[in-house]
C-alpha positions in Angstrom: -73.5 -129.0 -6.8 -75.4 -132.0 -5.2 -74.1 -131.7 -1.6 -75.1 -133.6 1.1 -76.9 -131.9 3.7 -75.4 -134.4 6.7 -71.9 -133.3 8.4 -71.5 -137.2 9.7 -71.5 -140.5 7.6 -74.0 -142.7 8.0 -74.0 -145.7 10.7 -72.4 -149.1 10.0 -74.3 -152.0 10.5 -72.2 -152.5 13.4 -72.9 -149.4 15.0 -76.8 -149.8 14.1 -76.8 -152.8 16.2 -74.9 -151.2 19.0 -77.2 -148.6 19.5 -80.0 -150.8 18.8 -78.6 -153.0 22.1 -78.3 -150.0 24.2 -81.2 -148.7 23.4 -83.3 -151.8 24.3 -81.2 -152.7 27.3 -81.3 -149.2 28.8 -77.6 -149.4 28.7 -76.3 -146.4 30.3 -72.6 -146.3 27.9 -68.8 -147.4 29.0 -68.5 -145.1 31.3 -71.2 -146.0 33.4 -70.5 -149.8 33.2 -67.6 -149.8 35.6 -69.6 -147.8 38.2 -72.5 -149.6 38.4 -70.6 -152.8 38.8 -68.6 -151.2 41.6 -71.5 -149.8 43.7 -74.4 -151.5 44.8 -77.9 -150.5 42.9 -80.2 -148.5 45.4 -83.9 -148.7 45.0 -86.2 -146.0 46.7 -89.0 -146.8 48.4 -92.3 -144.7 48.3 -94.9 -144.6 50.7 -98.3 -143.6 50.6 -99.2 -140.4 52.6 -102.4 -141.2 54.1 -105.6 -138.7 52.8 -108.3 -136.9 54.1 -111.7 -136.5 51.8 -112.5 -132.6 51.5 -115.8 -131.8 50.1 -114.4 -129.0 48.3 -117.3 -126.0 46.9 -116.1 -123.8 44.6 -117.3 -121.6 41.4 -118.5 -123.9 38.3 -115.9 -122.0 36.3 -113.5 -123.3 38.3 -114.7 -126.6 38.2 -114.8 -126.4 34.6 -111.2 -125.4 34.4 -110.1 -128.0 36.7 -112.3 -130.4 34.0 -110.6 -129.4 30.9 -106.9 -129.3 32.7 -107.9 -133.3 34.0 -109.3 -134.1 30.5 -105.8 -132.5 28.4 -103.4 -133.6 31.1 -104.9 -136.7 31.8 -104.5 -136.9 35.7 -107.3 -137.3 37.6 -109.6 -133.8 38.8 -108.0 -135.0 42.5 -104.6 -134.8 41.8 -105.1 -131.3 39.4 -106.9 -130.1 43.0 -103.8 -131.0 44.7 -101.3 -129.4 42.0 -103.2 -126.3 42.0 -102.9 -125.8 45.7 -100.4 -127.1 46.8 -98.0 -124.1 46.1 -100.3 -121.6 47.4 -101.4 -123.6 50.7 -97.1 -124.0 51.2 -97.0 -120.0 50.7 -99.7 -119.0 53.5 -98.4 -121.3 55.6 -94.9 -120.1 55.4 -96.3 -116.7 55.9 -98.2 -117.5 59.1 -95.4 -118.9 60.4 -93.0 -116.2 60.5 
């Protein structure tokens, strides 16, 4: 009663390689092959917005939170600042506006 626990058999060397290929050349598979060679490749462009330096005061909790949210996310305490509120500065705009 020494089943295997595994529905598929294992890769042949062949197939190891294969994957190995695509996996190294970001190959996107067959059927993407023949699409890519048919349409041109875009690239997008970004451009930086320009910025404004706030000198922001708010509670040291706060600031602590921000701190901890930068250290285990690893973006910088600006950009947390920014995620945090830009939702709510979309939504009271919105609101004044109708």
């Amino acid at each position: 009663m020494n089943k295997s626990k595994f529905s598929k058999p294992p890769l042949t060397a062949f197939e190891k390689e294969k994957k190995a290929e695509e996996f190294l050349n970001f190959y996107p598979g067959k059927e993407s092959k023949s699409v890519q060679t048919d349409e041109k490749v875009q690239t997008r462009t970004f451009t930086k917005e320009e910025v404004k330096p706030l000198a922001l005061r708010f509670p040291m909790s706060l600031a602590n939170d921000v701190k901890e949210i930068s250290a285990l996310t690893g973006l910088s305490i600006n950009a947390v600042c920014v995620e945090l509120l830009r939702p709510a500065a979309k939504l009271k705009l919105k609101s004044l506006k109708e």
